[in-house]
Backbone as XML, in Angstrom:
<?xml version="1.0"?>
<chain id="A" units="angstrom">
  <residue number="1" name="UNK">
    <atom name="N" x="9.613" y="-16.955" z="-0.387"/>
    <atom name="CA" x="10.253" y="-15.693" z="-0.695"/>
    <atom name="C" x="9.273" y="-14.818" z="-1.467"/>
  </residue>
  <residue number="2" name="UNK">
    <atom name="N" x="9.180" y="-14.155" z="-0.789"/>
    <atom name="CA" x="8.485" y="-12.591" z="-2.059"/>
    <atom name="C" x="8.709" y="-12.265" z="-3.378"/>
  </residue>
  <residue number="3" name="UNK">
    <atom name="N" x="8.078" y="-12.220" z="-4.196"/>
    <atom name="CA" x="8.742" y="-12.112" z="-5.583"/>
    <atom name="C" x="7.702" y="-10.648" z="-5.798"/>
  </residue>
  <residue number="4" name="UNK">
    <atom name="N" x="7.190" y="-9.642" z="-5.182"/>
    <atom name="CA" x="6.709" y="-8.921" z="-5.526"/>
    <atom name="C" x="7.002" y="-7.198" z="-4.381"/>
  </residue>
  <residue number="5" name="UNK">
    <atom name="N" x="7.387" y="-6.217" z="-4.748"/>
    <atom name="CA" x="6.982" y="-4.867" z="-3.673"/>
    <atom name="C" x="5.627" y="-3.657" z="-4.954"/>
  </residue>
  <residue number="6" name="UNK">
    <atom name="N" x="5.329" y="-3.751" z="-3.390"/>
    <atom name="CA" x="4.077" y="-2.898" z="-4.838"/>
    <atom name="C" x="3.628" y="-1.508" z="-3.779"/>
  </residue>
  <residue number="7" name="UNK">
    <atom name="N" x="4.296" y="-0.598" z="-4.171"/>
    <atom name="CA" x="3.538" y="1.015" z="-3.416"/>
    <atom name="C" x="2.384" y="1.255" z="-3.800"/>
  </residue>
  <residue number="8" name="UNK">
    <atom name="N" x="2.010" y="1.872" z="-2.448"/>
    <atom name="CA" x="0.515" y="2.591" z="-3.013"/>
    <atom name="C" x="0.316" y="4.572" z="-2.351"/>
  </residue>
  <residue number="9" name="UNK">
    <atom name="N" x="-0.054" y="4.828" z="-3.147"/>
    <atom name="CA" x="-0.880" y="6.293" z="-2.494"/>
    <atom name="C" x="-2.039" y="6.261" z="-3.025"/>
  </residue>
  <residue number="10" name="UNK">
    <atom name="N" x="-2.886" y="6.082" z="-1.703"/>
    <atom name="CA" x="-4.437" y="5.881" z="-2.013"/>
    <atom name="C" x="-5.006" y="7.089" z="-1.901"/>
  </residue>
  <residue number="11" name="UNK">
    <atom name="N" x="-5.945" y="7.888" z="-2.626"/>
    <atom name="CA" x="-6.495" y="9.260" z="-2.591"/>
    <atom name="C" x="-8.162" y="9.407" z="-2.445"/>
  </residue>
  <residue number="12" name="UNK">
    <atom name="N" x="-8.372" y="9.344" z="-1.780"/>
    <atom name="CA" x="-10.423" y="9.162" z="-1.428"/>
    <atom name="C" x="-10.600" y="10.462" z="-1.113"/>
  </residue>
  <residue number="13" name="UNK">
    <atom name="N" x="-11.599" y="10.517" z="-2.412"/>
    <atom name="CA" x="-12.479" y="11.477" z="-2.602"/>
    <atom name="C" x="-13.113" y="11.664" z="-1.403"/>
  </residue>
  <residue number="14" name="UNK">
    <atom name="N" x="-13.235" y="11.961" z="-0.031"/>
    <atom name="CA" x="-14.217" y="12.277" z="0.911"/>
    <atom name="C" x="-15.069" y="12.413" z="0.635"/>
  </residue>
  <residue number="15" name="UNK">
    <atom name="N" x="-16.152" y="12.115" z="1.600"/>
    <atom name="CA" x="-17.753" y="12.862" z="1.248"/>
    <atom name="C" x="-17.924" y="14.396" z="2.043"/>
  </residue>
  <residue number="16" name="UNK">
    <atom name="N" x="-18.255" y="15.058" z="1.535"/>
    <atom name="CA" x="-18.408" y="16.480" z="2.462"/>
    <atom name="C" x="-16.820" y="17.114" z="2.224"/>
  </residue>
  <residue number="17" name="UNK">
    <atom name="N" x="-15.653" y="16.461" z="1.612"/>
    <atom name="CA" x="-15.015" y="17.432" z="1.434"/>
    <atom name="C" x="-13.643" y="17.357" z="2.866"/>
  </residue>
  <residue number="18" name="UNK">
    <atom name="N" x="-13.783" y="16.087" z="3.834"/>
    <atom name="CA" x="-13.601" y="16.249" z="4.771"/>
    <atom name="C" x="-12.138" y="15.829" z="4.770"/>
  </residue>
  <residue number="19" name="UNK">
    <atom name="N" x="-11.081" y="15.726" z="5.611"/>
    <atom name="CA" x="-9.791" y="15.362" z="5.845"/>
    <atom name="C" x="-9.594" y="14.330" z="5.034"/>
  </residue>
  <residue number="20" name="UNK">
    <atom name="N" x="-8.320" y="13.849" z="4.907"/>
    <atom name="CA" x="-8.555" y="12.275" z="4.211"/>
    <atom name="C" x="-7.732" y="11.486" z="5.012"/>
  </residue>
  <residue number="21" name="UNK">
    <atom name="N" x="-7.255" y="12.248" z="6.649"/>
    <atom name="CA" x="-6.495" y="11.097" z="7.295"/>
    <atom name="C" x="-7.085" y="10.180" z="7.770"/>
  </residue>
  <residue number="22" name="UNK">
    <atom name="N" x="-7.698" y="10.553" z="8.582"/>
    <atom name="CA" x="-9.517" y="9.045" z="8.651"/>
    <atom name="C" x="-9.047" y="7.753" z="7.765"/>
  </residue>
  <residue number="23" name="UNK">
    <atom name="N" x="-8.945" y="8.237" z="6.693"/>
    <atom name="CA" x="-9.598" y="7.132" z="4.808"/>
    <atom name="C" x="-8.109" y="6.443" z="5.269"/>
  </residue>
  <residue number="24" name="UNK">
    <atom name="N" x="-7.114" y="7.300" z="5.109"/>
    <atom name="CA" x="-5.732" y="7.005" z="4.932"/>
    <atom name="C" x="-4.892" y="6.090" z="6.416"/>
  </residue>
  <residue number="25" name="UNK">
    <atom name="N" x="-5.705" y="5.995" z="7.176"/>
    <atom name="CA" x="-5.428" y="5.654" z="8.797"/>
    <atom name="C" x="-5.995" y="4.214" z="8.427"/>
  </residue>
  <residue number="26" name="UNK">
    <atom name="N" x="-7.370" y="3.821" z="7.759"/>
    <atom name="CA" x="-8.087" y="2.862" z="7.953"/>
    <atom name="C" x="-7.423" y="1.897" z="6.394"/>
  </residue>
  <residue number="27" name="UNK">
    <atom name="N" x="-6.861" y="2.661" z="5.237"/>
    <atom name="CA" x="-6.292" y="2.033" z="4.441"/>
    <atom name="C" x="-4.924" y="1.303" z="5.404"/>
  </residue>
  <residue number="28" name="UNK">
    <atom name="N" x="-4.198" y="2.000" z="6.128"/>
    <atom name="CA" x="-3.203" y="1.538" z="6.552"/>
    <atom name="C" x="-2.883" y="0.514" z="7.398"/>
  </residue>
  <residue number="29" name="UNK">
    <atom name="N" x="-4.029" y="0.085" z="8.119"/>
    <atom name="CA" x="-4.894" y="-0.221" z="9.389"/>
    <atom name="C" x="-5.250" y="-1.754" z="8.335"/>
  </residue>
  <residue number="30" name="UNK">
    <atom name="N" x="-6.083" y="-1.741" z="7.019"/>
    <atom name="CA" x="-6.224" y="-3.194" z="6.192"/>
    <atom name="C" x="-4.502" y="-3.779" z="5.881"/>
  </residue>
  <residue number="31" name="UNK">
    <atom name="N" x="-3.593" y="-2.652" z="5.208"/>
    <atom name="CA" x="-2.357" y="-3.273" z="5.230"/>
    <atom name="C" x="-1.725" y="-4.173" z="6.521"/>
  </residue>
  <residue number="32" name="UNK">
    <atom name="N" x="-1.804" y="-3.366" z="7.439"/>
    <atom name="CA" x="-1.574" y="-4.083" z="9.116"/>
    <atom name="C" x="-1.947" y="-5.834" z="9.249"/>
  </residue>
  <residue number="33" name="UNK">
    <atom name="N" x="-3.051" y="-5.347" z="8.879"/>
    <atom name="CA" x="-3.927" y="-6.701" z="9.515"/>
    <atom name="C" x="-3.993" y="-7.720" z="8.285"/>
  </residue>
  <residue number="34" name="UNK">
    <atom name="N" x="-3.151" y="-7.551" z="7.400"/>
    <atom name="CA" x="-2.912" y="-8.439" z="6.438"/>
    <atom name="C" x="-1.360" y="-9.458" z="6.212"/>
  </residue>
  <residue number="35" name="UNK">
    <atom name="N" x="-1.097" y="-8.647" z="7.440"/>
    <atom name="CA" x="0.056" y="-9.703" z="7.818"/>
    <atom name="C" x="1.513" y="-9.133" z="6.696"/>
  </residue>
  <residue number="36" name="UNK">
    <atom name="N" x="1.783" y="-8.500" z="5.550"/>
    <atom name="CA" x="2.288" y="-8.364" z="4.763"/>
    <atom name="C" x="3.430" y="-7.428" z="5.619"/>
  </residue>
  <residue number="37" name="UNK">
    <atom name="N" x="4.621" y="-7.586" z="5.443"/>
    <atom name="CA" x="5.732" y="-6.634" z="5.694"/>
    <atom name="C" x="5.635" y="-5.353" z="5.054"/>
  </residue>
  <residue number="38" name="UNK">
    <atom name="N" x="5.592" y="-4.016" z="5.767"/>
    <atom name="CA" x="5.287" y="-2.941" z="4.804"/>
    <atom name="C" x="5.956" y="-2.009" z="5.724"/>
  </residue>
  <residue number="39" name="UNK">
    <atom name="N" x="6.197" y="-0.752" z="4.970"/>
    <atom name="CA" x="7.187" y="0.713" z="5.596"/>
    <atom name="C" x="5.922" y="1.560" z="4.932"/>
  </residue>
  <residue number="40" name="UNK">
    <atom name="N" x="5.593" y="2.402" z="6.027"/>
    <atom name="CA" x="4.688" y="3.774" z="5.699"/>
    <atom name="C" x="5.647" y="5.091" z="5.501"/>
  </residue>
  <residue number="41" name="UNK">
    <atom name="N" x="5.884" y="5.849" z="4.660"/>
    <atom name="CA" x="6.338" y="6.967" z="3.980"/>
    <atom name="C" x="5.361" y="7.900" z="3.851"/>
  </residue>
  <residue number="42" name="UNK">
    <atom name="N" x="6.268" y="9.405" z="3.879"/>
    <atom name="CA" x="5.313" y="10.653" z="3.632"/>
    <atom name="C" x="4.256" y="10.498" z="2.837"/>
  </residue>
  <residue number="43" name="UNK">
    <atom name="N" x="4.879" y="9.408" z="1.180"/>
    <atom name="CA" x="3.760" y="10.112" z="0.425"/>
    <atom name="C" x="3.076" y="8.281" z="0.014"/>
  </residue>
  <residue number="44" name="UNK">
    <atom name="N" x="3.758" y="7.714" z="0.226"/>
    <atom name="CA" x="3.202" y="6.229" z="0.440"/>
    <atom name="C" x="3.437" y="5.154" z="0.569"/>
  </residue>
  <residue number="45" name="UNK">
    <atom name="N" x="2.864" y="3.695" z="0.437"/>
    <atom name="CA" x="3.209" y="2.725" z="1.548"/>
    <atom name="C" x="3.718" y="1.947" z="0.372"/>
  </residue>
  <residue number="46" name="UNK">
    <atom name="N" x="4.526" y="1.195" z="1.123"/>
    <atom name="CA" x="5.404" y="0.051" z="-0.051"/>
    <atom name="C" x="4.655" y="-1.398" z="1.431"/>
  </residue>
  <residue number="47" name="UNK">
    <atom name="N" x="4.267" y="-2.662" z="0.210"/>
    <atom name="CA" x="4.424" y="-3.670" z="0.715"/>
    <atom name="C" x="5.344" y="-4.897" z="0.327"/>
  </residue>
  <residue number="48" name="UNK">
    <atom name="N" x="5.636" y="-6.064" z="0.742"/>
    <atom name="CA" x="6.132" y="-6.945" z="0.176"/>
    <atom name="C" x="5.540" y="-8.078" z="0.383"/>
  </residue>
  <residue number="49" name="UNK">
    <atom name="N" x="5.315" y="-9.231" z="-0.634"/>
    <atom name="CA" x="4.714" y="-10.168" z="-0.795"/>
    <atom name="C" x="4.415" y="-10.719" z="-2.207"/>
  </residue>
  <residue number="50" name="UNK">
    <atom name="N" x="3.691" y="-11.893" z="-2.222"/>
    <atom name="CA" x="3.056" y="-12.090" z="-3.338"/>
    <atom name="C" x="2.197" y="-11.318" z="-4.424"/>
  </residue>
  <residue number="51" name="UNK">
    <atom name="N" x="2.801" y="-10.843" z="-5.911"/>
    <atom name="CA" x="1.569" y="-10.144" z="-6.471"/>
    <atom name="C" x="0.263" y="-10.243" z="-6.233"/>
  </residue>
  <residue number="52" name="UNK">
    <atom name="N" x="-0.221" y="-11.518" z="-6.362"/>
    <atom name="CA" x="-2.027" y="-11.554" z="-6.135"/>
    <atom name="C" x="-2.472" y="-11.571" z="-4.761"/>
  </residue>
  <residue number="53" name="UNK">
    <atom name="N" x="-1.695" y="-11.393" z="-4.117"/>
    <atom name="CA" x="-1.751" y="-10.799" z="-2.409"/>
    <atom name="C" x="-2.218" y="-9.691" z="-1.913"/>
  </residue>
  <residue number="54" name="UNK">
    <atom name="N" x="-0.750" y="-9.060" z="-3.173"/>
    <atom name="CA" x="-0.762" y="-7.364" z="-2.444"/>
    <atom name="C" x="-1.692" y="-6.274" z="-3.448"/>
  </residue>
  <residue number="55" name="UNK">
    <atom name="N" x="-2.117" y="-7.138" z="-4.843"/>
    <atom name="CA" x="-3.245" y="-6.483" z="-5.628"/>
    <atom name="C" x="-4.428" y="-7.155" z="-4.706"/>
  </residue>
  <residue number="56" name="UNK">
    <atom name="N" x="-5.006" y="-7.747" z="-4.222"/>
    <atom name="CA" x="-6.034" y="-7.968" z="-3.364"/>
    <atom name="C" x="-6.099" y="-7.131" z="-2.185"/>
  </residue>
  <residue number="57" name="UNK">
    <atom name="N" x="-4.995" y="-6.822" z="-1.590"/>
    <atom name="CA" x="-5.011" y="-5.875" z="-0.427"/>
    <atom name="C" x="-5.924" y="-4.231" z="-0.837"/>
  </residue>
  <residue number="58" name="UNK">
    <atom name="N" x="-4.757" y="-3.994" z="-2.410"/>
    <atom name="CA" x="-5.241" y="-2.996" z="-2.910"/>
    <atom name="C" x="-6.972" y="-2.797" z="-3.131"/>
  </residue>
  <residue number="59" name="UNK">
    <atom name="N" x="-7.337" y="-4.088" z="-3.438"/>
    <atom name="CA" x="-8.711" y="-3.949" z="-4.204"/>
    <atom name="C" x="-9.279" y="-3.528" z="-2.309"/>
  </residue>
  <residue number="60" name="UNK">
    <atom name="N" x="-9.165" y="-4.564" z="-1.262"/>
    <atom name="CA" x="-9.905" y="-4.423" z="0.160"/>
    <atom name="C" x="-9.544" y="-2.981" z="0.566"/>
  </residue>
  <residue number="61" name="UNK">
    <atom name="N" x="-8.294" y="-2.296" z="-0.251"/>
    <atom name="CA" x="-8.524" y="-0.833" z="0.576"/>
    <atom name="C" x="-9.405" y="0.070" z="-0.269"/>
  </residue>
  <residue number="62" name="UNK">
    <atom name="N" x="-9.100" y="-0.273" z="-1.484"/>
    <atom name="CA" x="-10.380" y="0.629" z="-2.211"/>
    <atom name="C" x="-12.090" y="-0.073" z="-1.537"/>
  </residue>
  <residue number="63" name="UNK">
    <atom name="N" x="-12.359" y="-0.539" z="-1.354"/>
    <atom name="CA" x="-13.366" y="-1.321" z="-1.466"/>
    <atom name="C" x="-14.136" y="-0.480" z="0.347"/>
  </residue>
  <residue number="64" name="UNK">
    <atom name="N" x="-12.804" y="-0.676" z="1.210"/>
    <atom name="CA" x="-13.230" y="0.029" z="2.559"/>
    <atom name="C" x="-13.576" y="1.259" z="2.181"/>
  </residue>
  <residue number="65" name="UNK">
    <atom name="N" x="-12.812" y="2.291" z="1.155"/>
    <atom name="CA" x="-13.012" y="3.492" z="0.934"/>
    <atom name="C" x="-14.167" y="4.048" z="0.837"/>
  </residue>
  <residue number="66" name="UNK">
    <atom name="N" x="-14.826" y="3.097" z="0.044"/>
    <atom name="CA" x="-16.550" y="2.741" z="-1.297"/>
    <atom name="C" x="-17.253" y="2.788" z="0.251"/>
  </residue>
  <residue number="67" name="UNK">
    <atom name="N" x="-17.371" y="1.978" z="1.307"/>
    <atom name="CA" x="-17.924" y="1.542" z="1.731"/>
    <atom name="C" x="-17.762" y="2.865" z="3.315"/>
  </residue>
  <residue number="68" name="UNK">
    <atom name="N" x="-16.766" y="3.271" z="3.599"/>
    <atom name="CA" x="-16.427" y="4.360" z="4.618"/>
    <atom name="C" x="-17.225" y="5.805" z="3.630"/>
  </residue>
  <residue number="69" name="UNK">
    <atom name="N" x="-18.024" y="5.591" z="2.252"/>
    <atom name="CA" x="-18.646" y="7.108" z="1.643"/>
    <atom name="C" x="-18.107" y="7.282" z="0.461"/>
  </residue>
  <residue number="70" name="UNK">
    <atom name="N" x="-16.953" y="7.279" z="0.408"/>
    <atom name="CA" x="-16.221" y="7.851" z="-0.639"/>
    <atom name="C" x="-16.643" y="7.704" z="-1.841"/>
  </residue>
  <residue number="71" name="UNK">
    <atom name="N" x="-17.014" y="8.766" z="-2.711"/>
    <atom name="CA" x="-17.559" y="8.566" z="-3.660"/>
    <atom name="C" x="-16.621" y="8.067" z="-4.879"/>
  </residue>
  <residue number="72" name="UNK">
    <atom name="N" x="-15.601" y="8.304" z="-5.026"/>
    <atom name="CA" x="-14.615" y="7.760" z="-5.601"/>
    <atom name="C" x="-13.164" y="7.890" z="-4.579"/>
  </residue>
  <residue number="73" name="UNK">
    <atom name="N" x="-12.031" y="7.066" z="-4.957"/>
    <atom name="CA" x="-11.200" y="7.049" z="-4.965"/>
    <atom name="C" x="-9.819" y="6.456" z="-6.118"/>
  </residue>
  <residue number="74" name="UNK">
    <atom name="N" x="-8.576" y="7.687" z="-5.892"/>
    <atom name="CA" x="-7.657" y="6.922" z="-6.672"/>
    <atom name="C" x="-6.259" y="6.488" z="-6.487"/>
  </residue>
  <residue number="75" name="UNK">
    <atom name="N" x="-5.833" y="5.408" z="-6.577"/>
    <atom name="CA" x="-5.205" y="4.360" z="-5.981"/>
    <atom name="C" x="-3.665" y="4.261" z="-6.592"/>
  </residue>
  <residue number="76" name="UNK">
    <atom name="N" x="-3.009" y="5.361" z="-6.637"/>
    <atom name="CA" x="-1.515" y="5.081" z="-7.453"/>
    <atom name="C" x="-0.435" y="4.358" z="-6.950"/>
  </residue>
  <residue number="77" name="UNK">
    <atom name="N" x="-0.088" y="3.263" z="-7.937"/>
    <atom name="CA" x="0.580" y="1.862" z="-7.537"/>
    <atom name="C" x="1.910" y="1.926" z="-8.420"/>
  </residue>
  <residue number="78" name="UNK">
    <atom name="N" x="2.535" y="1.529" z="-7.579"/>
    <atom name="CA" x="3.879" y="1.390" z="-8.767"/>
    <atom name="C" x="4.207" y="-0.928" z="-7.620"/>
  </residue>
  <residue number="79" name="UNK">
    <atom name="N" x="4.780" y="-0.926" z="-8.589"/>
    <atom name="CA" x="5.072" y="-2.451" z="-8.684"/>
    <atom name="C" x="6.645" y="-2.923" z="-9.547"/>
  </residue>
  <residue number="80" name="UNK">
    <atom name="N" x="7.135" y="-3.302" z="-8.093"/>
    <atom name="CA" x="8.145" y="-4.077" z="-9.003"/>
    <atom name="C" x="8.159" y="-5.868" z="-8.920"/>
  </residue>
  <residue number="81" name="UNK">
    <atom name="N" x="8.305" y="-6.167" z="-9.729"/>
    <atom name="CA" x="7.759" y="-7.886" z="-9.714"/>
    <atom name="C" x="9.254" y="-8.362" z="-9.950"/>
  </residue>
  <residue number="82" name="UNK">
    <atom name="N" x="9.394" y="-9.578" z="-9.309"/>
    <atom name="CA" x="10.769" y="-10.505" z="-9.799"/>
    <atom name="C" x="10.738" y="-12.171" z="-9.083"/>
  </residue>
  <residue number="83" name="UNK">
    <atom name="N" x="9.753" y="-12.439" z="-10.117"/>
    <atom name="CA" x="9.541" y="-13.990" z="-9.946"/>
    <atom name="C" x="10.971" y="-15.020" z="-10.098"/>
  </residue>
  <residue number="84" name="UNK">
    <atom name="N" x="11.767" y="-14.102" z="-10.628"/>
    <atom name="CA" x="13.122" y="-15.132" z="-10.364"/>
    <atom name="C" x="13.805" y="-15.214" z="-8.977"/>
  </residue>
  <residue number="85" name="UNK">
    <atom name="N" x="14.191" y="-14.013" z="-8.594"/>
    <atom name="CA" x="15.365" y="-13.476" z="-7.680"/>
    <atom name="C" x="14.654" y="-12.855" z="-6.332"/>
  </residue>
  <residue number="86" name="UNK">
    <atom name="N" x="13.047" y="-13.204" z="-6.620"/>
    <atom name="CA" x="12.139" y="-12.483" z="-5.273"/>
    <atom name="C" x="12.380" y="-10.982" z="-5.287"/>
  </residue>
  <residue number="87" name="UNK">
    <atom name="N" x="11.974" y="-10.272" z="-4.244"/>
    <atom name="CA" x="12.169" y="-8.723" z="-3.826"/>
    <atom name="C" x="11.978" y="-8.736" z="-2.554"/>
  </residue>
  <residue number="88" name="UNK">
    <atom name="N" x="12.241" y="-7.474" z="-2.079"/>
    <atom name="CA" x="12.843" y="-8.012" z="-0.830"/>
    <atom name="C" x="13.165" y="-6.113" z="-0.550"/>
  </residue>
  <residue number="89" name="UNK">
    <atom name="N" x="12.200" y="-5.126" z="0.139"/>
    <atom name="CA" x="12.915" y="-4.066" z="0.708"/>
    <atom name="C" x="13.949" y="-4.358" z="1.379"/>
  </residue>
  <residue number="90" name="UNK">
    <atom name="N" x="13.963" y="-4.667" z="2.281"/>
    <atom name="CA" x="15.995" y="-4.624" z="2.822"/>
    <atom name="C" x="16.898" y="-4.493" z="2.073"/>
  </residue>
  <residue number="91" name="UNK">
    <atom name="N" x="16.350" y="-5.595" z="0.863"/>
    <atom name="CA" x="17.783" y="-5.638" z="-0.181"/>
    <atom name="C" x="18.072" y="-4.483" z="-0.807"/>
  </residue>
  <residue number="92" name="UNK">
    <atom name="N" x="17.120" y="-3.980" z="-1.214"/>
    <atom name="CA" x="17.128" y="-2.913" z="-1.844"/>
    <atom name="C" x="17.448" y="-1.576" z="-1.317"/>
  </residue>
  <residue number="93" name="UNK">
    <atom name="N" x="17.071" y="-1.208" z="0.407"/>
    <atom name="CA" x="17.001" y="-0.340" z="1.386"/>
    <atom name="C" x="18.723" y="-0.465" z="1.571"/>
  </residue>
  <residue number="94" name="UNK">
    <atom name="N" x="19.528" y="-1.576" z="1.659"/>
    <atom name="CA" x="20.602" y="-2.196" z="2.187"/>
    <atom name="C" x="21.862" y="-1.222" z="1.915"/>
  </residue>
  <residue number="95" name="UNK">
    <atom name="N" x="21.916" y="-0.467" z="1.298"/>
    <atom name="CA" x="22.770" y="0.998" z="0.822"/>
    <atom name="C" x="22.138" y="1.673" z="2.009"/>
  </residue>
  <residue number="96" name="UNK">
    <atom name="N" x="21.108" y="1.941" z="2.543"/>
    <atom name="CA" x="20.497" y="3.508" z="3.208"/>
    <atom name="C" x="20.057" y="2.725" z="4.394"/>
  </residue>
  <residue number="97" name="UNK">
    <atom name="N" x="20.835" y="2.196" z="5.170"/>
    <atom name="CA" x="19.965" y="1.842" z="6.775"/>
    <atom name="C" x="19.433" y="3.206" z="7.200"/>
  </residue>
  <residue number="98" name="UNK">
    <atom name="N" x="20.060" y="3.817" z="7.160"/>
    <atom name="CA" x="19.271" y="5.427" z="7.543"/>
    <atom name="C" x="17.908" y="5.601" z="7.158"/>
  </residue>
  <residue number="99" name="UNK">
    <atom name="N" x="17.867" y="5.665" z="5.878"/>
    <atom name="CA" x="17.049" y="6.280" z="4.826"/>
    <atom name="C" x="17.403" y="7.195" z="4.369"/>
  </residue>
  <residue number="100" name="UNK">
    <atom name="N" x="19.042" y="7.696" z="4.268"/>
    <atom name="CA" x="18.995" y="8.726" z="3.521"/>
    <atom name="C" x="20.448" y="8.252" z="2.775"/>
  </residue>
</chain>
């Protein structure tokens, strides 16, 4: 069971100033391929899993950023942890099948 959901909006500094859907396609693209259950949103991605999972994911998307130019990037995370009772988007989503 998951005992962790942790959002991110990742923000890369481009080099040249350029789009940041590129940065933001290829951050989304490491979440994918990490196997982790996740929902992409306007302004950012929620995953679910293990804390030292989904902070490692975080570090491999900053790290692609560094490495795709970016002279910096910044990475705003919110985290809810519950090593007792797990977490679990559905449960929480389970009021709004819609989303609204």
């Amino acid at each position: 069971m998951a005992n962790t959901l942790l959002s991110i909006q990742i923000i890369p500094h481009t080099p040249d100033g350029s789009s940041v859907i590129p940065y933001v396609d290829r951050a989304i693209d490491i979440i994918k391929a990490s196997g982790v259950p996740y929902r992409v949103a306007p302004l950012e991605t929620t995953m679910e899993g293990e804390l030292g999972q989904l902070l490692a994911i975080v570090q491999e998307m900053n790290e692609a950023m560094s490495d795709m130019g970016c002279p910096s990037i910044i990475s705003q995370i919110k985290v809810y942890h519950n090593p007792v009772n797990g977490a679990s988007m559905d449960r929480l989503l389970e009021k709004y099948p819609d989303g609204q």
